[in-house]
C-alpha angles and dihedrals in degrees: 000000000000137000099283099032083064089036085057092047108044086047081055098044085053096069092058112130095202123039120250120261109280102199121061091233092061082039089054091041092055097043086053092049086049101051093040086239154049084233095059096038080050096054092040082059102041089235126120121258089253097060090057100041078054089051093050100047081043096247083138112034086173125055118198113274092255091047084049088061104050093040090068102035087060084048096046079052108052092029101126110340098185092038078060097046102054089046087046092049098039086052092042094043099039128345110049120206133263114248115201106186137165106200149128101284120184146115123217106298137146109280111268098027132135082250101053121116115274147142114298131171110214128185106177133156112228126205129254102258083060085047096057088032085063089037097048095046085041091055094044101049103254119167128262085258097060097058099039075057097057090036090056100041079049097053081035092055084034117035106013101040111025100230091298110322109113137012103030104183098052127148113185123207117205106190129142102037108187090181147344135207126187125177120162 
């Protein structure tokens, strides 16, 4: 995953009412409720049947530091769903999400202008069609590009430019992140 990919889905995780399962035997015991079956957890995981069934009776109490890792990252996936969607859809629908960046920020100017890319810490709310733009390219797989794309025409309309009310012809360049926040 990229930077905004992880930036999506920690905004996301942030609107759980209940916390994720912290052991991996409670971790095991969800992803087998979630994919109906030890077989199918096991294969998620790339682990035989037996493993999980092991993990389940707490025959291992401690997986192996990569299995650790996918395990909760199934389980961070497939963690209330529902809960997800309607945060997804309220912040998609009205009420937009906050983006916090510190990034190279610029747009085709003569070296040493005010206009010329630099550093720049934004925190701007975005509206809700950029916010179901970034959860409908999210949802669908799109690159780290694509929605670095989406993230900059949204800073350049809003920020930049002020919903059209200044610089018209305006092409905003976002390079160099050096981190996003997005909270909704």
């Amino acid at each position: 995953m990229g930077i905004f990919s992880d930036s999506i889905e920690k905004a996301t995780a942030n609107t759980f009412t209940r916390p994720i399962p912290k052991s991996p035997r409670a971790q095991m015991r969800f992803l087998v409720k979630s994919e109906k079956g030890t077989k199918a957890a096991a294969e998620r995981l790339g682990i035989s049947q037996r493993t999980v069934e092991r993990y389940l009776t707490g025959q291992i109490k401690r997986p192996r530091k990569d299995l650790a890792t996918r395990l909760a990252e199934e389980v961070r996936k497939r963690w209330q769903p529902r809960i997800r969607e309607r945060a997804t859809k309220k912040a998609a629908a009205t009420g937009g999400i906050v983006i916090e960046t510190r990034a190279r920020l610029g747009f085709t100017a003569a070296p040493g202008s005010t206009d010329d890319a630099r550093i720049r810490l934004i925190t701007q709310h975005l509206p809700p069609a950029y916010a179901a733009r970034l959860f409908d390219a999210h949802a669908a797989g799109a690159s780290d590009q694509q929605l670095q794309a989406i993230a900059a025409e949204g800073l350049q309309e809003i920020y930049f430019k002020d919903r059209g009310r200044r610089a018209a012809g305006l092409q905003v360049e976002f390079t160099d992140i050096d981190y996003v926040e997005m909270d909704f």
